[in-house]
N, CA and C of each residue as an Amber inpcrd file, in Angstrom:
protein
   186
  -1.3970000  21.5670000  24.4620000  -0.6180000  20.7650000  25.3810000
  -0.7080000  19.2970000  24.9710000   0.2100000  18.3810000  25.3860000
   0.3970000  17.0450000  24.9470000   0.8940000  16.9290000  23.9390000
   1.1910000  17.8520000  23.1620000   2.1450000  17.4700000  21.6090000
   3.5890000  17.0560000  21.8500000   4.0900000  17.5060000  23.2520000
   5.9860000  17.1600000  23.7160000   5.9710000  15.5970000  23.1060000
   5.2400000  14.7640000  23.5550000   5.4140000  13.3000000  23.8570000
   4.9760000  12.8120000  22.6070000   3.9630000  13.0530000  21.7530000
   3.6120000  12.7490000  20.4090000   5.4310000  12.9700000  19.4760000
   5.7400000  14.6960000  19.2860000   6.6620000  14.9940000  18.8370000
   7.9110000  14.1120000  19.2630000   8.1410000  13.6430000  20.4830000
   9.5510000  13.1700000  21.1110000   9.8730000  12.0550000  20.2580000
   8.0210000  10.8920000  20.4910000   8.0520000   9.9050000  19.6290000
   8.0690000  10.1120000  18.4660000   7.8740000  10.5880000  17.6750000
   8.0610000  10.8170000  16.1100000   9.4460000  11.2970000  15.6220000
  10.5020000  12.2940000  16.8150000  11.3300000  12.2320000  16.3610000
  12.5020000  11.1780000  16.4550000  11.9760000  10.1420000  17.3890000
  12.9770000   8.9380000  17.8190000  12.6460000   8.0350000  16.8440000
  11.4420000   8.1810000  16.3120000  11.4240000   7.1380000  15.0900000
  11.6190000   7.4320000  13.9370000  12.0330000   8.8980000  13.5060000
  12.5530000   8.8680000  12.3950000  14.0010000   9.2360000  12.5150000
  14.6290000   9.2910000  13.7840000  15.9830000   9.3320000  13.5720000
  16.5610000   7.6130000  13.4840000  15.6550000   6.9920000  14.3250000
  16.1530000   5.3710000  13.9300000  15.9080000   4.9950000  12.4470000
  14.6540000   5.3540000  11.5970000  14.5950000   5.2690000  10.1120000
  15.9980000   6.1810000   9.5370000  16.2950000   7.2360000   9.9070000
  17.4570000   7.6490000   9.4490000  19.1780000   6.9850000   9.3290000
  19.2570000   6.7830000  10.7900000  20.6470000   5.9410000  11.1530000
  20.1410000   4.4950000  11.0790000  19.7970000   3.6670000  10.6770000
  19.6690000   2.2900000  11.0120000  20.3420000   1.5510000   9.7300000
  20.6310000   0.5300000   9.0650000  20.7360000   0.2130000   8.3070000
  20.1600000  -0.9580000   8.1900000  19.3910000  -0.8900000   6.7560000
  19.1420000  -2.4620000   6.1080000  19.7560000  -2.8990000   5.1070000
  19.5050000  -4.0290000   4.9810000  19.9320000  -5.1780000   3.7740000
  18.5090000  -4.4090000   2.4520000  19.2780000  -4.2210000   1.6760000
  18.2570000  -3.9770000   0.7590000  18.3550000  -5.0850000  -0.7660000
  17.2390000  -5.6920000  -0.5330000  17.5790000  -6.8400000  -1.5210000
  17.2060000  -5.9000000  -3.0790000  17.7880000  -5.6810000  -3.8390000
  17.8770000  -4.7150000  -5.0480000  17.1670000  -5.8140000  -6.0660000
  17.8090000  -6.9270000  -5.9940000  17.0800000  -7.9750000  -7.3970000
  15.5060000  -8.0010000  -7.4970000  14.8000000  -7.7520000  -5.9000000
  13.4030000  -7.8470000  -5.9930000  13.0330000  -6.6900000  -6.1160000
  13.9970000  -5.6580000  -5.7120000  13.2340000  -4.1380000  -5.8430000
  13.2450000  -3.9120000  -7.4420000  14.2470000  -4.6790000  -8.4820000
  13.9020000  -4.7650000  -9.6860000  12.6800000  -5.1260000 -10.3910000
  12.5380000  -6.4760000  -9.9630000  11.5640000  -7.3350000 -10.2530000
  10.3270000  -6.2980000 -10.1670000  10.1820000  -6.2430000  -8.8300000
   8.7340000  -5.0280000  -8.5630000   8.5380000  -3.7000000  -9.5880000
   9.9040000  -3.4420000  -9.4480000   9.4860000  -2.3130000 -10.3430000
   9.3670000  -2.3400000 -11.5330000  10.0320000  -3.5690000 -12.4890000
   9.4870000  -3.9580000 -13.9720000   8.6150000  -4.1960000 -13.9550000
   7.8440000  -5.2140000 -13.3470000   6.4770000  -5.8690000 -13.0220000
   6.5170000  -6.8480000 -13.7260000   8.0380000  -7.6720000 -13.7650000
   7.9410000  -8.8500000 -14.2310000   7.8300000  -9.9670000 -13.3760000
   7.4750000  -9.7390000 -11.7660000   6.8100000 -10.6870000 -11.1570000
   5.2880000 -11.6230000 -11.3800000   5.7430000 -12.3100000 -10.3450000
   4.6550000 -13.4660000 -10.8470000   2.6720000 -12.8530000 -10.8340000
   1.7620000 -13.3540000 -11.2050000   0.9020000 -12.8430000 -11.4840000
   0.3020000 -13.1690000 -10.2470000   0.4020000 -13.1240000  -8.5800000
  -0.0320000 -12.8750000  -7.7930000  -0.4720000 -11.3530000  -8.1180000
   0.0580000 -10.3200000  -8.1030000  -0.4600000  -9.3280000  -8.0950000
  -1.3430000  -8.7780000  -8.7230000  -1.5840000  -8.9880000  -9.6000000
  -2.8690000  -9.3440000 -10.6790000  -4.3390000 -10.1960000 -10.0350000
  -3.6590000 -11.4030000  -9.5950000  -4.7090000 -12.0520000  -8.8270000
  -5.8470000 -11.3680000  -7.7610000  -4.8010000 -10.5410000  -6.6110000
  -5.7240000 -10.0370000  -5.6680000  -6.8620000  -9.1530000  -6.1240000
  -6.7560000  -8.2350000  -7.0880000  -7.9360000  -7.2300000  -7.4760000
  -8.8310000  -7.6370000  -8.6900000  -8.8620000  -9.4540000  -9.2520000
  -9.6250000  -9.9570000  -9.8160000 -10.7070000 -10.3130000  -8.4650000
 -10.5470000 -10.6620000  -7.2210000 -11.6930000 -10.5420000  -6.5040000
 -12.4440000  -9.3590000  -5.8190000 -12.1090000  -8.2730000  -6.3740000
 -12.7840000  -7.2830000  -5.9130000 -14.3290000  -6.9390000  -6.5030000
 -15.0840000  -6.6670000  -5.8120000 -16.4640000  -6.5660000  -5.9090000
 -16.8120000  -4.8680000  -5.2250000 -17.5450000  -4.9050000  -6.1490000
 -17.7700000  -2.8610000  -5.8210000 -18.8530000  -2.9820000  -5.3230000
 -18.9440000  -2.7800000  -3.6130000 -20.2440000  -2.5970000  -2.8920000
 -21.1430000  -1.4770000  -2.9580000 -20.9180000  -0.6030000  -4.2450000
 -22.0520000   0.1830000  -4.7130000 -22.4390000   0.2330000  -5.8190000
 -21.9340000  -0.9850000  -6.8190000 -22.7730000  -0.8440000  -7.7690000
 -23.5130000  -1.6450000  -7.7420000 -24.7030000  -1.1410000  -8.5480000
 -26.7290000  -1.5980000  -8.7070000 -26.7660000  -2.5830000  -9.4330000
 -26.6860000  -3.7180000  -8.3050000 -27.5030000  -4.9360000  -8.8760000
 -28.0300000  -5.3560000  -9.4970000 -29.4110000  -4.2670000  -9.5070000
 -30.8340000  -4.1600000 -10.5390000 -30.2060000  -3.4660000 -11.5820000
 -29.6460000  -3.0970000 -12.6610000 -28.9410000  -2.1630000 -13.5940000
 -30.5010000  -2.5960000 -14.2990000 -31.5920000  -2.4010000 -14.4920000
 -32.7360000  -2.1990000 -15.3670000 -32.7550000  -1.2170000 -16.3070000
 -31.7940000  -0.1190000 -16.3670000 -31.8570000   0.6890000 -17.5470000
 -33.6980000   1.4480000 -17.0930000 -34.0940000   1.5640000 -16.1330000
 -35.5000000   2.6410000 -15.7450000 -35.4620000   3.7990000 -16.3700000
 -34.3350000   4.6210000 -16.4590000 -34.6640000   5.5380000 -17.1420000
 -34.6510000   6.3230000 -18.5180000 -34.8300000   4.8050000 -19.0980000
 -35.3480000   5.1540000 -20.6940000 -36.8750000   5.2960000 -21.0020000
């Protein structure tokens, strides 16, 4: 029980994703998909830091 109202909403939002229309700007959906945009995107995952790798890397088990 309770799935009517989950389902009702899910189907009102994908019939509005269905009938709605957008502006689809195509020149940037180019851009993105060559990946001849600017090197922001590159930028964000030069600050990534991996919260599980070992600090101490001592090489112990030689």
């Amino acid at each position: 029980m309770g799935r009517g109202r989950a389902k009702a909403k899910q189907t009102k939002v994908a019939r509005e994703l269905k009938y709605s229309t957008h502006d689809t700007d195509f020149d940037a959906l180019q851009r993105e998909l060559s990946g001849k945009s600017s090197q922001n995107s590159h930028d964000e995952d030069d600050g990534y830091e991996d919260p599980y790798a070992d600090q101490y890397d001592d090489d112990y088990r030689r």
